[in-house]
N, C-alpha and C positions, 0 to 999 in steps of 0.2 A: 268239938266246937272250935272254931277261930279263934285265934287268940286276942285278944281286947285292947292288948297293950299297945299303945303308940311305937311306930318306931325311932328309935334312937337313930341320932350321926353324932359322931365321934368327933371332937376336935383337940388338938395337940399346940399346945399353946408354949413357942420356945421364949417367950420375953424374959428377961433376967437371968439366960442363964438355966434355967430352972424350968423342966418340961412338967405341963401340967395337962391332965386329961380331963376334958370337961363332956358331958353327954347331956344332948337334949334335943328335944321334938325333929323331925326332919322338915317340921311346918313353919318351925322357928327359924334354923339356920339355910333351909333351901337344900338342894340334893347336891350339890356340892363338899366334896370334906375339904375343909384345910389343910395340904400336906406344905410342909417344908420344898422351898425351891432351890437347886444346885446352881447354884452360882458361880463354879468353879468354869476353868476355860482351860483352854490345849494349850502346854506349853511348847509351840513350833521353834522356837530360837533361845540357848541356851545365854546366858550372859554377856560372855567372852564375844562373840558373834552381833549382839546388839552394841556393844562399845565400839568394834572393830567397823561395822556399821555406819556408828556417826561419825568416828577417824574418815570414814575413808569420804564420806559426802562434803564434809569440812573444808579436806583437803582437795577433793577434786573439785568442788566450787573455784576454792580459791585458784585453784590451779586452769581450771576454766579463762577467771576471769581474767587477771594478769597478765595469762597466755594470749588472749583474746586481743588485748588493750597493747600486746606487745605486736603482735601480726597484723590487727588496722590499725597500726599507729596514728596514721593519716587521718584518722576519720574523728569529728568532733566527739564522739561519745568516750572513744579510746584516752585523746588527752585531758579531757575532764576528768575519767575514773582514775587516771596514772597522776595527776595532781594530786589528788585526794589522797594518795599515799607514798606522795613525797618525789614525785618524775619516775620516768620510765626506767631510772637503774634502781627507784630502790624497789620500784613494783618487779624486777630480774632478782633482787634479791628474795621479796616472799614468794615469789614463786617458786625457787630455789627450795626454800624450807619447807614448802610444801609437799616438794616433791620428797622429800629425807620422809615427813609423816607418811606418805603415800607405801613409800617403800617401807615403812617403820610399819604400817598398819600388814602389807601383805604376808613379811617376814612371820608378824606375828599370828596370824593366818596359819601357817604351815605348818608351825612352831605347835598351834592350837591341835590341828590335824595329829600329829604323832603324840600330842600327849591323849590324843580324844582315844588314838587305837591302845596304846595302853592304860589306860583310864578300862576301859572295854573288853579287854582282854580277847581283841580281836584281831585277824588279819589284813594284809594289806587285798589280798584276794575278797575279802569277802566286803571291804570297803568298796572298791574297786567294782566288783561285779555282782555285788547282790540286789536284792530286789532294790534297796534307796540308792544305788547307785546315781551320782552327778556325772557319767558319762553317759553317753548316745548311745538308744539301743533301738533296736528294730519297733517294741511297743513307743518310743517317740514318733518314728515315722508314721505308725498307724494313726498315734493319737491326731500331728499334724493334717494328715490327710481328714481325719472325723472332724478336725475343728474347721476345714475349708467348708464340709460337707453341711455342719451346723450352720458356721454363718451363711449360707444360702437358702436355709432351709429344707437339703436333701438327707437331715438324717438329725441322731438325736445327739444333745452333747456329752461328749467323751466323759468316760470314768476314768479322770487323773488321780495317777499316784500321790507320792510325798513330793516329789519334784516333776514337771510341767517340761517339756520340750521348751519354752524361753524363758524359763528359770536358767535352765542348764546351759544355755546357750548368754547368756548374761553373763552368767560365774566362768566361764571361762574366757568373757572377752575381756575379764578384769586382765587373768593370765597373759593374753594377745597385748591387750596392753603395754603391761609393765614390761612385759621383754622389747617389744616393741617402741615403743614410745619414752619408756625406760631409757632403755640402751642409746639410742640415738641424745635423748636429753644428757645423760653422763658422758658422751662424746662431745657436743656443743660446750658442758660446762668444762670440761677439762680438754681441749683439743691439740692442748701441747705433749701430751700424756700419751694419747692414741695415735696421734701423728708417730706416736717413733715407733709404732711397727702396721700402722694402716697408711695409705698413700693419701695426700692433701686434699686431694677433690673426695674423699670420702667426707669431709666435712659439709659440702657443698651437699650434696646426698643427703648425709644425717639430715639436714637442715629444712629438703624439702617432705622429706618423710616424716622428721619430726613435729611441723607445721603443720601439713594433712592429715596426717592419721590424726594427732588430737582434734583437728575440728571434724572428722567422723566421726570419733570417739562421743566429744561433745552435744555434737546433734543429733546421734544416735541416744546418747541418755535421757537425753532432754525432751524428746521427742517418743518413741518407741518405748522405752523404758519407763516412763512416767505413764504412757497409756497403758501399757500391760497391767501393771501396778498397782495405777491409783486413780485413771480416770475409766475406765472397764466400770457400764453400767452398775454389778455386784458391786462393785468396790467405791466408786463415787462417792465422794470425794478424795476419800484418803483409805491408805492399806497402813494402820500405824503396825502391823504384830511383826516390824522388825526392829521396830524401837519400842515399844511393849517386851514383844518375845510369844504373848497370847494372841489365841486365836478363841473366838469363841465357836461353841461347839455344833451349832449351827451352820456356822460358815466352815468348819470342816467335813461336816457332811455335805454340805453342796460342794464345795470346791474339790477336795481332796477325798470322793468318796471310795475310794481304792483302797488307802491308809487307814481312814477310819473304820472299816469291815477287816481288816489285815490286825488291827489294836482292838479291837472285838473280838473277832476269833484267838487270838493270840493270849487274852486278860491282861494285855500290857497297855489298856486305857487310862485305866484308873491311876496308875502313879505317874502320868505324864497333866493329872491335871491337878492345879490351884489355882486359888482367889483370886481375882480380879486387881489390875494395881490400882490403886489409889486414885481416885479423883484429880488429884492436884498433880500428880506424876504424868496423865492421861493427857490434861490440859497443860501441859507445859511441853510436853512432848510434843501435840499438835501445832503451838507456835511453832514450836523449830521445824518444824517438816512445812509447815505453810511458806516458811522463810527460807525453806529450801526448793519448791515449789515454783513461788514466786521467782525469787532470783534465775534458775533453770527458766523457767517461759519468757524472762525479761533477757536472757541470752539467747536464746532461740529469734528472737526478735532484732535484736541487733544483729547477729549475726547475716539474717536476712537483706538488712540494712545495707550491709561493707558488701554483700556480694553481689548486689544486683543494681545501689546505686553508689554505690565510693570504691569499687572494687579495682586496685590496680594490681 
């Protein structure tokens, strides 16, 4: 004979602290059971990394601006901003000091780098050239060519790694940079110093290189780098998981589905994830990146401005 008895659903009830198992009708509660939902998320960026982060957007705003306000001197918007902070020698001076965090922030970058391989008890070979490797490999070029191929519609989108062809191409123009743009700025500020074993018109040189390359430098961030990032349909409006640190685990399966089947197969998922930060951490986080944002597309704008109609 059939059995008579209604069937049971189970439900698991975590309030208080205290799990309770309650069973009844499946006519009552619906065919659904109640389970617990994981709320945890991927931790893509360690600490050190999101402080080092907002050092370095801080600094290269300000250093933006300044720089900006120093090169169209001439143009009304420039001596408006350079009032605001006391004439154009003392806006030479924060720009100065920005550039000390700039170089303060990378230093500690490198610094971070050798304590991460001993922390890890790893090589510099297998940093270098293992599978997360931040250099260019042959699977970048493939990926770049898939990604031409998607946005046209002649194929499907690429299965990226931990790091993306213009991730990597990012992180190293920090490096092009600072030697770059670096070097020539510490020749400008101290030109009595390198004059005694560079010849004089090297200054003339620093001067135009140091000029141009930061406003590539700058329209390139502000431009390409804010699209990649934060204006890319998925990501719209904002990518906070470098001022976070989390990724949720969602968006690591769509973005980075390489890494996450690599931390799957590997069992090394589960201890890369926790909690969610905080609501108020969340929202105050997203002012400062809005105001980082903002400011970046209000220099893109000017910049536009001095070149096409005050440009001397």
């Amino acid at each position: 004979m059939p059995d008579s008895k209604p069937q049971l659903a189970v439900t698991v009830n975590y309030a208080a602290g205290a799990v309770m198992v309650q069973e009844a009708p499946l006519a009552e509660v619906g065919v659904k059971a109640i389970l617990p939902v994981d709320r945890r998320e991927f931790v893509r960026f360690p600490h050190l990394y999101r402080v080092l982060h907002a050092c370095m957007i801080v600094s290269f705003i300000t250093l933006a601006l300044t720089g900006l306000s120093l090169k169209f001197s001439y143009t009304p918007w420039a001596a408006r901003f350079s009032r605001l902070l006391g004439g154009f020698e003392t806006a030479g001076y924060v720009h100065r000091f920005a550039a000390i965090v700039m170089f303060g922030t990378f230093t500690a970058h490198v610094i971070g780098l050798f304590k991460q391989k001993r922390r890890d008890k790893t090589t510099w070979k297998s940093i270098l050239f293992g599978p997360n490797t931040l250099l260019p490999t042959k699977q970048d070029m493939h990926e770049f060519i898939a990604t031409i191929k998607w946005f046209i519609g002649l194929g499907p989108r690429p299965k990226y790694g931990r790091w993306t062809y213009w991730e990597k191409f990012d992180y190293f123009a920090v490096f092009w940079g600072i030697v770059v743009i670096g070097s020539t700025g510490l020749t400008l500020w101290f030109p009595v110093f390198f004059t005694r074993f560079l010849p004089g018109s090297f200054i003339n040189v620093a001067t135009i290189i140091h000029s141009d390359e930061a406003l590539l430098a700058t329209g390139f961030i502000f431009t390409v780098h804010f699209f990649n990032t934060h204006l890319r349909p998925e990501k719209f409006p904002m990518d906070t998981s470098i001022f976070t640190g989390h990724m949720p685990l969602a968006e690591l399966k769509r973005d980075k589905p390489r890494e996450y089947a690599a931390l799957v197969a590997s069992g090394e998922l589960e201890r890369h994830l926790e909690e969610p930060q905080p609501a108020i951490v969340v929202k105050t986080i997203r002012v400062f990146a809005w105001i980082a944002l903002g400011t970046g597309f209000s220099v893109v704008l000017w910049i536009l401005y001095a070149m096409l109609f005050a440009y001397r």
